[in-house]
C-alpha positions in Angstrom: 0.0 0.0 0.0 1.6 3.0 -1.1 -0.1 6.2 0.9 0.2 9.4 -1.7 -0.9 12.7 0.3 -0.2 16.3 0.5 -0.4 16.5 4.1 2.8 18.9 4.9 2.6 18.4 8.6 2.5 14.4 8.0 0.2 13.5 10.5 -1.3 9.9 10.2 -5.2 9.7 10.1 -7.9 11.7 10.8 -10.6 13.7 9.4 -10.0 14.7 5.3 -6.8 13.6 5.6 -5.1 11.5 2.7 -2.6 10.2 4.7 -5.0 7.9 6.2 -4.3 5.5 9.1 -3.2 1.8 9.4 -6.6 0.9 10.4 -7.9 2.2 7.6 -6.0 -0.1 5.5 -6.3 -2.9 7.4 -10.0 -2.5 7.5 -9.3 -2.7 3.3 -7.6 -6.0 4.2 -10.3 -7.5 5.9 -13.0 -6.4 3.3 -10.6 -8.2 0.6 -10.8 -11.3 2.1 -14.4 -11.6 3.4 -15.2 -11.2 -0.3 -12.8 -12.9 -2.2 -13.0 -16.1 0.6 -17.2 -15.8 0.6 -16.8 -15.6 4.4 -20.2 -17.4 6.0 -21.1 -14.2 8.6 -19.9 -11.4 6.8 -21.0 -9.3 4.1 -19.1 -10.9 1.5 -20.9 -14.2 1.7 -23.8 -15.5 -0.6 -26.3 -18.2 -1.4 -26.3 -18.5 -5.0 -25.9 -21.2 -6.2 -23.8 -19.6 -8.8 -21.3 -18.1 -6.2 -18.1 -19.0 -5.4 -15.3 -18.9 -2.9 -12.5 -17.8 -5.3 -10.0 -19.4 -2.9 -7.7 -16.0 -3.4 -6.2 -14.2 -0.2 -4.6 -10.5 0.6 -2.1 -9.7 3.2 0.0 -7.0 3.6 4.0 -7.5 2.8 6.4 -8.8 5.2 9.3 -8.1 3.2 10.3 -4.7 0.7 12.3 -5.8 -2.4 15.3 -5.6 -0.6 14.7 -8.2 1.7 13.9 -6.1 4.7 10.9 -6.4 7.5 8.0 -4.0 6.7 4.4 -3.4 7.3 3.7 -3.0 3.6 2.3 0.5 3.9 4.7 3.3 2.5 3.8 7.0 3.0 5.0 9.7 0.4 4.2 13.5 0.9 4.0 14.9 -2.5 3.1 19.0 -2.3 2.9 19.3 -6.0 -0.9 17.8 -6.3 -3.8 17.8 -4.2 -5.6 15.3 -6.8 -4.4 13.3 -9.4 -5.9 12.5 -12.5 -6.0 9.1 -14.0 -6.7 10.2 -17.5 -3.7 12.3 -18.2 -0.8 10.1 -17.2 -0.8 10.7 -13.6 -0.9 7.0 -13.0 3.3 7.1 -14.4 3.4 10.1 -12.0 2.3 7.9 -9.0 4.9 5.1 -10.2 7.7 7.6 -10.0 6.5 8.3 -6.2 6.4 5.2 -5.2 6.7 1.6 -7.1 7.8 -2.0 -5.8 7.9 -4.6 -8.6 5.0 -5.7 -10.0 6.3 -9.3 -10.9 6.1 -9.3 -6.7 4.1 -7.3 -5.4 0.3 -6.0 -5.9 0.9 -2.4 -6.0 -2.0 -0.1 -4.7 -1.6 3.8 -4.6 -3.9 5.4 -2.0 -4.8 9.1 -3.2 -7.0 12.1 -4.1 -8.4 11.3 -7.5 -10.0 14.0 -9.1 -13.8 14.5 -11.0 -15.1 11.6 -8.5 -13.1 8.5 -10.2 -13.2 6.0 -7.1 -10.3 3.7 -8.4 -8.2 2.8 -11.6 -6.9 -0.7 -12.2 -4.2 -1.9 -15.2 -5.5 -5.8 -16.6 -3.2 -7.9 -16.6 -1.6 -9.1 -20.1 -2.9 -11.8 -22.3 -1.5 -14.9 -22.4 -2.2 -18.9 -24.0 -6.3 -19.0 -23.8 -7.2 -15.7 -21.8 -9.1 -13.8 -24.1 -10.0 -10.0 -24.0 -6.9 -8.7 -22.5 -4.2 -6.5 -23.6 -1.1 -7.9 -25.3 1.5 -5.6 -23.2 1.4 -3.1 -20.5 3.8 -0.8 -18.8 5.1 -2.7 -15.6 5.5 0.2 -13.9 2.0 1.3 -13.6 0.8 -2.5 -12.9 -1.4 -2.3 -9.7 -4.5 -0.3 -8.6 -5.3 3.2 -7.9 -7.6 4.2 -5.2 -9.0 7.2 -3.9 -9.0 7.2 -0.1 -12.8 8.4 0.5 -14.0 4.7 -0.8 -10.8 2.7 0.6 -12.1 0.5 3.4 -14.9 0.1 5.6 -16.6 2.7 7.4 -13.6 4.4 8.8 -11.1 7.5 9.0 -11.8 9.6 5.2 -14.3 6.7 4.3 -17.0 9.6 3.0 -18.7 8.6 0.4 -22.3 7.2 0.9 -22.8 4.7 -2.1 -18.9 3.7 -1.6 -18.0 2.8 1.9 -18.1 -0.6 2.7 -14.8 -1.4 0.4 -16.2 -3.1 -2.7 -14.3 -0.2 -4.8 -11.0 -2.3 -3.9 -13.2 -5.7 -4.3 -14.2 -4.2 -7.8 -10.5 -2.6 -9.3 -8.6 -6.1 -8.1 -11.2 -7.9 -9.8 -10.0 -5.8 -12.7 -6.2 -6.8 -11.8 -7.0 -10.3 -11.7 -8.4 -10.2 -15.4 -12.0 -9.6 -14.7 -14.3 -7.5 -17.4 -17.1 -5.5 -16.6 -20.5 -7.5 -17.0 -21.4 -5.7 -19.7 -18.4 -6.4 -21.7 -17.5 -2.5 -21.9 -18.1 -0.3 -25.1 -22.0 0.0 -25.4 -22.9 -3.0 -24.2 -23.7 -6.4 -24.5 -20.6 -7.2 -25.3 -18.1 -10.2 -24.2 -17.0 -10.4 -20.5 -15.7 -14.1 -21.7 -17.1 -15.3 -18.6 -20.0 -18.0 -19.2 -21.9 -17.6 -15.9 -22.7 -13.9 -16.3 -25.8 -13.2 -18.7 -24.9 -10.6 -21.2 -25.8 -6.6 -19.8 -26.7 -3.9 -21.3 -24.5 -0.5 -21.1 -24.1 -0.7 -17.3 -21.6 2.2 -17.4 -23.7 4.9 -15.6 -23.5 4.0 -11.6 -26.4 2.8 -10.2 -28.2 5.1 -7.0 -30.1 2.0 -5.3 -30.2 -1.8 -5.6 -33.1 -1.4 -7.3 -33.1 -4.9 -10.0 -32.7 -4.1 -13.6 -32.9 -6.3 -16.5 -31.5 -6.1 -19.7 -32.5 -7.9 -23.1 -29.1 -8.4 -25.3 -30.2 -11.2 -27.8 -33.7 -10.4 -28.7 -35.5 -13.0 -26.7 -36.6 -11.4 -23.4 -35.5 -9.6 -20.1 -32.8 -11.4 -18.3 -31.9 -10.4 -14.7 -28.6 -8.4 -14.1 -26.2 -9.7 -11.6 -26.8 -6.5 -9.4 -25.0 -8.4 -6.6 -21.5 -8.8 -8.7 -18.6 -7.0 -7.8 -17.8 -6.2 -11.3 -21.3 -4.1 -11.8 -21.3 -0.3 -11.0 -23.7 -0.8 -7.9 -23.6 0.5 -4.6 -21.2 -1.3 -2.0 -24.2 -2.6 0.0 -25.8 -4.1 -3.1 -22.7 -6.5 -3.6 -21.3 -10.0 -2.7 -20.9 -11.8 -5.4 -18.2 -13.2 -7.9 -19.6 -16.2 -10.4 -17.7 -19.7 -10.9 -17.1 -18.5 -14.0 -15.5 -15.4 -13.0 -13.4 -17.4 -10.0 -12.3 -19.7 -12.8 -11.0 -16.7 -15.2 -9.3 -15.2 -12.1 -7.6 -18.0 -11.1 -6.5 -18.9 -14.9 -4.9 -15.0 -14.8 -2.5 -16.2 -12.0 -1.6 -19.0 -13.7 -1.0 -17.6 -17.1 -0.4 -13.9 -17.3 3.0 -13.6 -17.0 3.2 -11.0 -13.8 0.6 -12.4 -12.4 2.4 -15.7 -12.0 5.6 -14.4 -11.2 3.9 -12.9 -7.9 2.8 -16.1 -6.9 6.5 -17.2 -6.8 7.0 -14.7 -4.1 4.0 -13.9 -2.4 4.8 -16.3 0.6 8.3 -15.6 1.5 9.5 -12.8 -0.6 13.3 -12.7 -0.6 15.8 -9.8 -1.9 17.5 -10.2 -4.7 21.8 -10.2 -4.9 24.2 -9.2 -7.3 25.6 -12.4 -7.1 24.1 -15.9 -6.5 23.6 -16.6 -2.6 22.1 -19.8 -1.0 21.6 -20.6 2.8 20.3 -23.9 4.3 18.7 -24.4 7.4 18.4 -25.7 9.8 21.8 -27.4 9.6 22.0 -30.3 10.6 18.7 -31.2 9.8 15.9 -33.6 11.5 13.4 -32.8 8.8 13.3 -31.3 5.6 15.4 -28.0 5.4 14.5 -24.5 4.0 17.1 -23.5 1.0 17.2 -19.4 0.5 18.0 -18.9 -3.3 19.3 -15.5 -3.7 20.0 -13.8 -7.0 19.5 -11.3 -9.2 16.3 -10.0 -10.8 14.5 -13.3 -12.4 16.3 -16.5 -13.7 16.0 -20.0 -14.4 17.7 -22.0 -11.7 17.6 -26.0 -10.1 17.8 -26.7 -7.0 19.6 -30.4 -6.4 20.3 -32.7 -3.7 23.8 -35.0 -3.7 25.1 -37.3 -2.1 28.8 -37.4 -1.2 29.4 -40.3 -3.8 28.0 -37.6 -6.3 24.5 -39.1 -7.3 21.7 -36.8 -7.5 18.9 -37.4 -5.2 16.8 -34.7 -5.6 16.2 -32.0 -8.1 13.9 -29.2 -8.8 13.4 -26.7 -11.6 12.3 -23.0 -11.5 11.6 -20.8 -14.6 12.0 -17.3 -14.6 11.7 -16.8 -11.0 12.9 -14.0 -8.4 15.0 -14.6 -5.1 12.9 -17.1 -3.4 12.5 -19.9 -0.4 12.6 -23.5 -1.5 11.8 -26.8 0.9 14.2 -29.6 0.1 12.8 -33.2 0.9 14.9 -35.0 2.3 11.9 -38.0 3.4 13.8 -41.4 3.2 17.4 -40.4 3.2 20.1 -41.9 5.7 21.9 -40.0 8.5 24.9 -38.5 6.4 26.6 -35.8 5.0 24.9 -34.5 1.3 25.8 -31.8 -0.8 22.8 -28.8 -2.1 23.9 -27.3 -5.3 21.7 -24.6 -6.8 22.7 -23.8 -10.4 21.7 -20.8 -12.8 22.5 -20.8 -16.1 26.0 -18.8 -15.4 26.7 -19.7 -11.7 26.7 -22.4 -9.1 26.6 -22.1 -5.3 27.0 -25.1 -3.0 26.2 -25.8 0.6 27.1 -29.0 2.8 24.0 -30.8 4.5 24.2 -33.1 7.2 20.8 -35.1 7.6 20.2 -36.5 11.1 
């Protein structure tokens, strides 16, 4: 979470102010999850038989890119703007502010956005069968921008009356994670290449109430809209929904788009990356099996292999393209004895002595 304000005396929370507290975010947090886990007892949980837990969690980071502890909020006093404006290239402005890598991180920019925009969201990039998705975007701006009157629930700047229960976030990750507007953008009843959510008319203009409309796309009658979808222009309190479909499309994004699965190789244990290669085992000796550190710089294609002193290989495993990260090396089966772990790039080696008890 990356906290963009023009509050000169930096004061943290409060009334109007856009440095907003911790709570705040971590009220965000909790929102996130209710909805994207279809928590029973909270607000994010449904009934229909077309719902679904999307199986998709959100925590703060634990690590920045260099390795170190954080809380994963950053603050940045900018005096220059009091809003910024997503439709003349002030999302690169924000990037410049404040940026960690989108291959590991979800970015989100808490701000002042100007002419009432509640949040702006890059897709992700296309890739094998994902359909309706851009072919390249700028890594840089690769996350979501929110402004802070709709970001969280009922708390600190949390103002606006239609937006405060923190679907806006729900919505623009949705966004992140591949999803289309209902209505397929454009006019309307166009593609959202989900199959589970009947085509919509132009649902572009926000909605005032949850008051059910119905739209008639294919000429044979009035089909319900999906008022309840976090991907509609409702009001917060009219939402809790994603489809199957939807969940299936999401979950396809971090498999396939290319950032997208790149932060799944770090979201658990994020690790900074080295100039050179650098690999730690532990614990040493070990009783179970051991955690290897493999740290190197930006992404490569590395194994990580398990020998024994005779030089037979034991264990291997691959990775592809991936960032510093934490690896668990089974060692299920093996005798006491010394082994040797050798991780391998495609220009360096680094070894490490094992002894298994």
């Amino acid at each position: 979470m990356h906290v963009v304000h023009n509050n000169a005396s930096l004061t943290v929370g409060g009334a109007n102010n856009g440095n907003i507290s911790d709570a705040q975010i971590q009220s965000q947090i909790q929102v996130l999850n209710e909805d994207y886990r279809r928590q029973a007892g909270t607000r994010g949980y449904n009934t229909s038989p077309i719902g679904a837990d999307a199986g998709i969690e959100f925590y703060l980071a634990t690590a920045d890119p260099n390795g170190q502890a954080t809380n994963g909020i950053t603050r940045h006093y900018y005096a220059a703007k009091a809003a910024f404006d997503v439709n003349t290239n002030d999302d690169v402005l924000l990037s410049q502010i404040a940026y960690w890598p989108s291959d590991q991180y979800l970015n989100i920019w808490v701000t002042t956005l100007k002419d009432d925009y509640l949040g702006y969201t890059q897709f992700p990039t296309a890739a094998d069968t994902l359909k309706g998705l851009p072919t390249s975007a700028n890594v840089l701006t690769d996350g979501s921008i929110i402004d802070h009157r709709s970001f969280g629930r009922q708390t600190g700047t949390v103002t606006r009356s239609l937006y405060l229960l923190g679907r806006t976030v729900t919505h623009e990750i949705g966004h992140w994670l591949g999803l289309i507007h209902p209505w397929g953008d454009g006019g309307g009843c166009n593609e959202d290449y989900v199959a589970d959510t009947p085509l919509m008319a132009d649902g572009s203009n926000a909605q005032q109430s949850c008051k059910q409309t119905y739209s008639n796309c294919n000429g044979k009658g009035q089909v319900r809209d999906l008022m309840e979808n976090y991907m509609n222009y409702w009001p917060d309190a009219c939402m809790n929904m994603f489809t199957a479909g939807q969940v299936a499309r999401m979950r396809a994004v971090l498999k396939l788009s290319p950032r997208r699965a790149k932060v799944l190789t770090t979201e658990s244990t994020p690790l900074g990356e080295t100039e050179t290669l650098q690999v730690k085992v532990y614990p040493n000796p070990a009783t179970a099996d051991p955690t290897v550190d493999v740290q190197l710089k930006g992404n490569q294609s590395f194994s990580v292999d398990l020998y024994d002193t005779a030089g037979r290989q034991l264990r291997t495993t691959s990775f592809t393209n991936t960032p510093s990260t934490r690896v668990t090396l089974s060692v299920s089966g093996l005798p006491t004895g010394v082994y040797i772990v050798r991780v391998k790039t495609g220009s360096e080696i680094a070894s490490k002595r094992l002894l298994v008890q």
